[in-house]
C-alpha positions in Angstrom: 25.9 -225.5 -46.4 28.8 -227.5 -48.1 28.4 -231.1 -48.3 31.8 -231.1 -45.8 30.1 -228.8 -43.5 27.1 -231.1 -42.7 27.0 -232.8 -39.3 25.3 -236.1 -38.3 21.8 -236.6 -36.6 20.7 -240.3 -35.2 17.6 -241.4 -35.9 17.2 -244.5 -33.6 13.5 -246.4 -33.7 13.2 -250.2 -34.3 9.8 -249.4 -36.4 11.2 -248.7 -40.5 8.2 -246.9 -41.2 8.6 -244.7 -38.2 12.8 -244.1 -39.3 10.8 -243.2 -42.8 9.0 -240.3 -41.3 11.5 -239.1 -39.5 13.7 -238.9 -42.8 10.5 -237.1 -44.2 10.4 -234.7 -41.9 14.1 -233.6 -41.2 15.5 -234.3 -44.6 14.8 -230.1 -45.4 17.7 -229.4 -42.5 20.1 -230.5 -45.0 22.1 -232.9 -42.7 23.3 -236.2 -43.1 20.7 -238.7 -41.4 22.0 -241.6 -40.1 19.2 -245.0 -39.5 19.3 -246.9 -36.1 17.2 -250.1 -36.0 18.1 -250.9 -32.2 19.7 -249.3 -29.0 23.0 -251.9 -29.7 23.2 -250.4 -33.2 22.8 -247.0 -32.1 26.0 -247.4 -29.9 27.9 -249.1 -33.3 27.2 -245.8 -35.0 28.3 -243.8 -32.0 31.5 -245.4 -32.0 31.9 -245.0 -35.6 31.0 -241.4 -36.7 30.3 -237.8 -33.9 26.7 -237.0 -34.0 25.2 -233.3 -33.3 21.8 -234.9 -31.8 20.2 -238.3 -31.6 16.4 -239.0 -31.7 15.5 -241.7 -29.5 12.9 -243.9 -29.6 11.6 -244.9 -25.7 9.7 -248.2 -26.3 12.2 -250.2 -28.0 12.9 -254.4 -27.4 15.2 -255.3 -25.8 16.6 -252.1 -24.5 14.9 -249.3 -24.2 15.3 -245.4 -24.7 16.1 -244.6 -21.0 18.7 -247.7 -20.8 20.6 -246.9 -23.9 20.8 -242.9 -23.3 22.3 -243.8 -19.6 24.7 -246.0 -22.1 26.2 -243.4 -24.7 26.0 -241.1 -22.1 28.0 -242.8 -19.7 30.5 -243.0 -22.6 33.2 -239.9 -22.1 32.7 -238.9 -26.0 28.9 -238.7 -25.6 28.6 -237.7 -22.1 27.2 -234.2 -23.5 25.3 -235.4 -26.8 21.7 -233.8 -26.4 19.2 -236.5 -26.7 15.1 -236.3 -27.7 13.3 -239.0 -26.4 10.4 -239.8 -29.2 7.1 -241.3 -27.1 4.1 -242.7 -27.9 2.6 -242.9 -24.8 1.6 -240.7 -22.6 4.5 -238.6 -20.0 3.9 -238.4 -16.6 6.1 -236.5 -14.4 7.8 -239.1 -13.4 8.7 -240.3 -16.7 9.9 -236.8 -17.8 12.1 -236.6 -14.7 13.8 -240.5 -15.3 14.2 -239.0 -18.8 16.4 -235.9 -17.8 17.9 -237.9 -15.3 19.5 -240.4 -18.4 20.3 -237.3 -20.0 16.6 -236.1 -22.2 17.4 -232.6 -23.4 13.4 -232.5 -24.6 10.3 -234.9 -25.4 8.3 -235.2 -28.4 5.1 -237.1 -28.3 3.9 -239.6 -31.0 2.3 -238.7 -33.7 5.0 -236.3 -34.2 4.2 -233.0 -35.2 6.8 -232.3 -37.9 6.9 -228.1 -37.5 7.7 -229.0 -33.9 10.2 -232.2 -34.1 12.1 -230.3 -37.6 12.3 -227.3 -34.8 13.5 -228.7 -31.8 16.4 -230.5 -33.9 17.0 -227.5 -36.1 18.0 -225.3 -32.9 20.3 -228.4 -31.3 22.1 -228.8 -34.7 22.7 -224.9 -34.6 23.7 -225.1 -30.8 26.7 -227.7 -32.2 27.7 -225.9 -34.6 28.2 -222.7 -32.9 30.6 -225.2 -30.5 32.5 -226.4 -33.2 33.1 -223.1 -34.3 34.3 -222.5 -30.8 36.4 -225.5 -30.9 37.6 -224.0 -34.3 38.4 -220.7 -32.7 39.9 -222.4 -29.4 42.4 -224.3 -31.8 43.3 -220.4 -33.7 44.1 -219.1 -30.7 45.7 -222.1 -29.1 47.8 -221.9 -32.4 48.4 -218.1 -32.6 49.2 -218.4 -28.8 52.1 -221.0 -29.6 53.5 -218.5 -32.6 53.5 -216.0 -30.1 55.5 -218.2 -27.9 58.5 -218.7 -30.3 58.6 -215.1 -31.9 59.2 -214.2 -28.1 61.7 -216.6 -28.1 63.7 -217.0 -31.3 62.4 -213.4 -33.1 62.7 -210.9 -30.2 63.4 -207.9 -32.3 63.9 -208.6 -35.5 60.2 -209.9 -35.6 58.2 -207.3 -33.8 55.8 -206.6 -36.4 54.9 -210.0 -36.9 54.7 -209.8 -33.6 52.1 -207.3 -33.0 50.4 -208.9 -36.5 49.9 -211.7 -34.1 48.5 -209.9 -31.3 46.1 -208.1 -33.9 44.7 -212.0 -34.7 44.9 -213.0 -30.8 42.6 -209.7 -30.3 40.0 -210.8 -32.9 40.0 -214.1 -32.0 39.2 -212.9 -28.2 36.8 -210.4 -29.9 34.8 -213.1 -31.5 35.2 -215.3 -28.3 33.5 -213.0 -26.5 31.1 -212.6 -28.7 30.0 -215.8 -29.1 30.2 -216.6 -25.1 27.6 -213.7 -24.9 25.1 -215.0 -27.5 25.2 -218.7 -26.4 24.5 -217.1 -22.6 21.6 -215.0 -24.1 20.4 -217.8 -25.7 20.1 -220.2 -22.4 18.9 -217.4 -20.2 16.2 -216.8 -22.9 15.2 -220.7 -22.7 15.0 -220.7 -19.3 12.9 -217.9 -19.1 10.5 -219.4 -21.4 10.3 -222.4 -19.5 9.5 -221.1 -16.3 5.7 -220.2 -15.5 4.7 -216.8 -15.8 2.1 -216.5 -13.7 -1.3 -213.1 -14.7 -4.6 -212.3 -12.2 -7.0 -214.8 -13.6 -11.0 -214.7 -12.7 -12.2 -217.5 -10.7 -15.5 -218.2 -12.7 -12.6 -218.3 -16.1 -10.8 -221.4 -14.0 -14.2 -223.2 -13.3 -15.4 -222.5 -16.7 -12.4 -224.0 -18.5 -11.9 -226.9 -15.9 -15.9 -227.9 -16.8 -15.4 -227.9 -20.6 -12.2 -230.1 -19.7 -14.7 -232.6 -17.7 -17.7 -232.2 -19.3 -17.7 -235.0 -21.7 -16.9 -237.8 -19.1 -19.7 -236.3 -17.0 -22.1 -236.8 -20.2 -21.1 -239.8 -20.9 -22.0 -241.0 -17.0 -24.9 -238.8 -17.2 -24.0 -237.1 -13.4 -25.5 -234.4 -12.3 -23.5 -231.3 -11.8 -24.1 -228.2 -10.0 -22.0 -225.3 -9.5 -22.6 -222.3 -7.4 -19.8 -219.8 -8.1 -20.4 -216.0 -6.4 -21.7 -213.0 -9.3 -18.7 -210.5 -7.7 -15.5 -210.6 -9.5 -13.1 -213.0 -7.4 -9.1 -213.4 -9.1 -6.5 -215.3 -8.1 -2.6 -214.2 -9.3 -1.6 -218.1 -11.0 -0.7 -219.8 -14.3 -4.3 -220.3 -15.9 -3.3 -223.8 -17.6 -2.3 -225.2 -14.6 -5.1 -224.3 -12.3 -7.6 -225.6 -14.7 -5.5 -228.5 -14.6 -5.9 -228.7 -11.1 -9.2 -227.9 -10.6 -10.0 -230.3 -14.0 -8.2 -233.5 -11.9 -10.6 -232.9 -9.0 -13.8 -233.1 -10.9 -12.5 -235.8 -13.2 -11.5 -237.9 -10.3 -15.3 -237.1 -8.8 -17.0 -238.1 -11.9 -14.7 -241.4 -12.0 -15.5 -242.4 -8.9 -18.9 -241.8 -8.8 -21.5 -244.3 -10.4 -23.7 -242.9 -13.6 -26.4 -240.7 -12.5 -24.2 -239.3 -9.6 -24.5 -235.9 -7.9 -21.6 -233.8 -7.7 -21.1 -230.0 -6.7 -19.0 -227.5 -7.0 -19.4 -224.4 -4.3 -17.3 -221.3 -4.6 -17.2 -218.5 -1.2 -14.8 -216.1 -0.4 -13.3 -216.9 2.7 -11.5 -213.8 4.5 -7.9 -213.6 2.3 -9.1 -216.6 0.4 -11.3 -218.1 -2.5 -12.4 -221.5 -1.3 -13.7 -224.3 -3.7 -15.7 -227.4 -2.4 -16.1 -230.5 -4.7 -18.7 -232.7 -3.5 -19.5 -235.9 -5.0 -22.1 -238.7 -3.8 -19.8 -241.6 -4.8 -17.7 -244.6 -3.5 -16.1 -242.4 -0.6 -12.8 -243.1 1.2 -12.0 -245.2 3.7 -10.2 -244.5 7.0 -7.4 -246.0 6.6 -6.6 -244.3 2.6 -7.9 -240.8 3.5 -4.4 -239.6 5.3 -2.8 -240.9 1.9 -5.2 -239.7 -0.4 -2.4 -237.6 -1.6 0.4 -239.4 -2.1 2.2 -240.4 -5.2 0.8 -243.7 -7.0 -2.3 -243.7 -4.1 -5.3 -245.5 -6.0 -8.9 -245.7 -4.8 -10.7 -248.9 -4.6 -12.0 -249.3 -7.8 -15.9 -249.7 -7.2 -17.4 -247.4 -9.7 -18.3 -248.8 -12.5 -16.0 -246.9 -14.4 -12.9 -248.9 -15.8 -9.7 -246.7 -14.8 -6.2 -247.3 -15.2 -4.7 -244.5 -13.6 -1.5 -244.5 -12.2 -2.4 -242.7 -8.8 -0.9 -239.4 -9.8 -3.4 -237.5 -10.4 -4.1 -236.0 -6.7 -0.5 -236.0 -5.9 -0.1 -233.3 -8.6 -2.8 -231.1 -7.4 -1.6 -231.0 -4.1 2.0 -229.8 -5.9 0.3 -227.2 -8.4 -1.9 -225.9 -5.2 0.7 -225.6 -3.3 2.7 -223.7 -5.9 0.3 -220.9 -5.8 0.8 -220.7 -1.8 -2.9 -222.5 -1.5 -3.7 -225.6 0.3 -6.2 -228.9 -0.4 -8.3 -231.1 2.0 -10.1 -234.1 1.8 -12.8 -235.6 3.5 -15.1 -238.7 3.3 -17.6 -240.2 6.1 -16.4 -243.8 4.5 -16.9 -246.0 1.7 -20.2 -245.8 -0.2 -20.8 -242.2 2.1 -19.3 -239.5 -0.9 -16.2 -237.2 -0.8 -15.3 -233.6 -0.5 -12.2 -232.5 -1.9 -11.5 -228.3 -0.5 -9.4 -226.2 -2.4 -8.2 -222.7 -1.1 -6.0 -220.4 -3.1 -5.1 -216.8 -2.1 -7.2 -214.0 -3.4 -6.0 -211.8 -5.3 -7.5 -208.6 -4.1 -7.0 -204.8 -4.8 -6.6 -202.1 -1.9 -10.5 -201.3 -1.3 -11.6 -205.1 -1.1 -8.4 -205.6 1.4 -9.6 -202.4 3.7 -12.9 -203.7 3.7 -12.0 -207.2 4.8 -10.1 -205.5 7.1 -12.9 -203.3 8.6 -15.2 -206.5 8.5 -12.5 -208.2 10.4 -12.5 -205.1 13.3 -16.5 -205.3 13.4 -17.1 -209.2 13.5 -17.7 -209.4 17.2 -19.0 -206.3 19.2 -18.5 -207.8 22.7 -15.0 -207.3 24.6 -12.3 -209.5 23.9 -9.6 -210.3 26.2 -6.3 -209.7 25.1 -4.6 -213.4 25.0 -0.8 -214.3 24.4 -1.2 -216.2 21.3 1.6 -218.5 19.3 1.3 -219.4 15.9 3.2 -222.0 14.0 2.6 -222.9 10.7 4.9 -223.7 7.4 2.8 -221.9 5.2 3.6 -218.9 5.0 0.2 -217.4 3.6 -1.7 -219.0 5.8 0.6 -218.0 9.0 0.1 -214.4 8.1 -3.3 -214.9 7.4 -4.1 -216.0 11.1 -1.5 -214.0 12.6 -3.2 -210.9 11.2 -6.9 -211.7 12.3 -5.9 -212.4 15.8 -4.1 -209.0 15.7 -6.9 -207.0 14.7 -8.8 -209.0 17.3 -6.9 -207.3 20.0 -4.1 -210.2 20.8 -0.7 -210.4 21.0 0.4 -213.1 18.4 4.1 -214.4 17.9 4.9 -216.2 14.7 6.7 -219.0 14.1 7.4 -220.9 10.4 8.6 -223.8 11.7 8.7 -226.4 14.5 12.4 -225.5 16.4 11.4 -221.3 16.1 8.2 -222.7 17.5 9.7 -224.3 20.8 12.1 -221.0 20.9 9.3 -218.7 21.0 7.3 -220.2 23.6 10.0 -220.7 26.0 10.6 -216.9 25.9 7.4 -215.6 25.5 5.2 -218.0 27.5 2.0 -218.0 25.2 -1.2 -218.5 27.3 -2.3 -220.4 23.7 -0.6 -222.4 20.9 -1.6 -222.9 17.7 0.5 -225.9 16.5 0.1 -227.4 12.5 0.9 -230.6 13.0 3.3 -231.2 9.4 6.2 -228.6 10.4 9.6 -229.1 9.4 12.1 -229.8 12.0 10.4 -230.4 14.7 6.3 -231.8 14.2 3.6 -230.4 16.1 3.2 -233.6 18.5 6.8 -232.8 19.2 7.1 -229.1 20.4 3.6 -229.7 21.9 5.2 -232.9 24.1 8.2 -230.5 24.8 6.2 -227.7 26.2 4.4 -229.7 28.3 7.4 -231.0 30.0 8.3 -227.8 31.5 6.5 -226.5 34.7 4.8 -223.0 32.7 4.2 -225.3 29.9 1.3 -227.7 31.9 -1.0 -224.6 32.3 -0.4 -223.4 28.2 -4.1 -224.1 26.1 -2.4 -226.2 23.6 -4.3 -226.2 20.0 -3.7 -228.8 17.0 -4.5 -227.2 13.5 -4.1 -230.5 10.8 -6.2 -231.6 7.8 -6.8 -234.8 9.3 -9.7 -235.1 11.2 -10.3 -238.8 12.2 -10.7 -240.5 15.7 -7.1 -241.9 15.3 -5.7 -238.4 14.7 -7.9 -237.0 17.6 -6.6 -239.8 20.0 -3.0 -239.2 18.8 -3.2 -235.1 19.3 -4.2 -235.8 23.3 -1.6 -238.5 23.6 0.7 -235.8 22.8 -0.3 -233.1 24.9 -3.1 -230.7 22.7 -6.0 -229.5 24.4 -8.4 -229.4 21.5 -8.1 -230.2 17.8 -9.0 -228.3 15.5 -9.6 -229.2 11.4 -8.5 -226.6 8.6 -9.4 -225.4 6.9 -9.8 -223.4 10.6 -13.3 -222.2 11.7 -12.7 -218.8 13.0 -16.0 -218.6 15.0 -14.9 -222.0 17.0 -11.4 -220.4 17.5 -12.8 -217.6 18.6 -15.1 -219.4 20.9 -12.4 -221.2 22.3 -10.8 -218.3 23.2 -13.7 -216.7 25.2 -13.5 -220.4 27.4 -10.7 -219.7 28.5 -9.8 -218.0 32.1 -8.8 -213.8 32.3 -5.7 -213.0 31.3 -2.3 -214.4 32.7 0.4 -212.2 33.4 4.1 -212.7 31.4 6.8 -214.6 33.3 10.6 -213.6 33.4 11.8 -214.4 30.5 13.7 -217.8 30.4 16.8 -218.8 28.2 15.7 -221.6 25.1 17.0 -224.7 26.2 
């Protein structure tokens, strides 16, 4: 590359030794590197001279990396300069996504790996030159365009082979367009593909194995005592390995936090029907009442008792409720109190080959030998594996079961089918559980339906607030089969169908 054909690349940081390294390290791009000492001076520079990428440093005085990317990129002329935040801290979600948000094409993390940062610039200078070639090519055909234009008008005949000389260079120009167009597509389809998760069967005991090595020296250190019972036959779930472990690694981690040294905690795996459910016990500070319903929520922190100094940022759990619920699984918590221990329950879908789904299916048909009546049964629930799931097993048990993913299909269905039972989750979309069940009860067939709450929330106040709305019983998931089906034998014989009724 001629000296004339180099571009620019910012290096903005207001440490010198750090600008130092980064000269190091790019310097075998062969580009012309351009020093920032400051957010302000990186916006002289930007004003001054066009810049293929800038490197940006996040912690900066004064004003930082995410204030002075909104700036040059709220600048017309910058609006589409690719930016690499540099960090030295670690990046939470939520800093990745305020990042993007000021315009973060990528991240790299301090101390700088210089094979990574050299190729991460390397492909964004490439990606501006192929548009200033385009630009270039954009101009020749603007141009050749514009001759075209006047040989039409002034030549006519007497120039008709320049003419179709210029049609010959419109036609390459097209040609290599189109090319170009085609290889920048292939080339962001290819990053996005690499980007995305893509997800392989993985064995259970492989998750818990790697999730213990990531825990295992914070449970040495607080010398706890952990036990894991995980089942000899070969259980697999269909998921992204890294991230499981990483979700399964956050729940012990946050047991062995928040349990003082010397602690007990356990890890039990069981096959449950269509699922693998995994129980993390712990003997530690507990939850309390009122943060249990929360327990889950973005920047949620326990009370820290433990003796174990923590400044986390109350992320943690949020994300493994989001990566569990990615692989169509589900997590619970419970907790008698402070000071009485916690139990975090994971269920994730089994992954399970033909035979193994024909014999649950045949232990499913056998489970009870005595007569069951046939009941009208409605079951609402948002997630989807889990409203199958139930749907099926009361199918096989001989009921008729209508379906329903959310709260408004919910209301519909039972207005025209007139279910002798509901099975309501309470979190639904549109319209709650406590809402459809109040609006069933309001009409004259709905005062003799058996209405059934199915939440994760277990507590007196939830109870109380389930019969204020109407339900019958309450029920915690994950759901006990045996006490459903022992609710179901409770009940009176079989009620015949009404007429159908409009939904109203």
């Amino acid at each position: 590359m001629g000296v004339n054909d180099r571009v620019n690349i910012l290096l903005v940081d207001d440490q010198p030794a750090r600008l130092l390294t980064y000269q190091s390290i790019l310097s075998d791009l062969g580009q012309n590197l351009v020093l920032a000492h400051s957010g302000t001076d990186a916006l002289d520079k930007l004003l001054r001279e066009e810049f293929a990428v800038v490197l940006l440093d996040v912690s900066m005085p004064e004003m930082d990396g995410f204030e002075a990317a909104q700036l040059i990129h709220a600048h017309p002329r910058f609006e589409k300069t690719p930016i690499i935040f540099v960090t030295g801290i670690h990046v939470s979600e939520l800093d990745r996504l305020r990042g993007y948000k000021a315009g973060a094409v990528d991240y790299v993390s301090i101390p700088v790996v210089p094979e990574i940062l050299r190729s991460k610039v390397a492909v964004l200078v490439e990606l501006y030159c192929k548009r200033r070639e385009l630009r270039e090519l954009n101009r020749t055909l603007a141009s050749a365009n514009k001759r075209l234009s006047e040989a039409n008008l002034t030549l006519q005949a007497e120039k008709n082979r320049e003419l179709e000389s210029l049609n010959a260079t419109l036609q390459r120009a097209n040609a290599e367009l189109e090319r170009t167009n085609r290889s920048l597509q292939n080339e962001v389809a290819e990053r996005a593909r690499a980007e995305q998760a893509p997800r392989e069967p993985v064995e259970l005991a492989t998750l818990i194995t790697r999730a213990v090595e990531t825990i295992q020296p914070l449970i040495q250190e607080r010398d706890h005592q952990l036990t894991l019972q995980v089942p000899s036959e070969s259980l697999r779930v269909n998921g992204d390995p890294t991230r499981l472990t990483q979700a399964l690694g956050n729940v012990l981690g946050n047991a062995a936090k928040y349990t003082d040294r010397g602690g007990r905690i356990e890890l039990l795996c069981s096959r449950r029907g269509a699922d693998i459910e995994i129980r993390v016990r712990d003997n530690g500070i507990g939850i309390s009442a009122e943060l249990l319903p929360r327990i889950f929520d973005l920047f949620t922190q326990l009370d820290h008792r433990s003796d174990y100094s923590s400044s986390g940022l109350g992320i943690g759990l949020a994300l493994v409720r989001r990566l569990v619920e990615m692989h169509g699984g589900s997590i619970t918590a419970h907790s008698a109190g402070v000071g009485a221990g916690s139990e975090f329950v994971l269920r994730l879908p089994l992954l399970a080959d033909a035979g193994t789904c024909a014999e649950a299916e045949a232990e499913l048909r056998c489970s009870h030998d005595e007569p069951t009546v046939s009941r009208r049964i409605l079951v609402a629930d948002d997630n989807a594996d889990a409203l199958e799931s139930l749907a099926t097993v009361l199918r096989l048990r001989g009921h008729e079961v209508y379906s329903a993913p959310n709260g408004a299909l919910a209301l519909e269905t039972a207005v025209r089918h007139m279910p002798e039972v509901a099975l309501l989750d309470i979190g639904m979309p549109l319209l709650d559980g406590y809402e459809v069940a109040r609006r069933i009860r309001a009409q004259e067939w709905g005062k003799a339906v058996t209405l059934v709450a199915l939440t994760g929330w277990g507590q007196e106040s939830d109870r109380r607030r389930s019969q204020e709305a109407g339900f019958d019983t309450h029920l915690v998931k994950p759901l006990d089969l045996e006490k459903l089906t022992a609710l179901l034998a409770r009940l009176p014989g079989h009620t015949p169908v009404p007429a159908e009724m409009p939904f109203q």
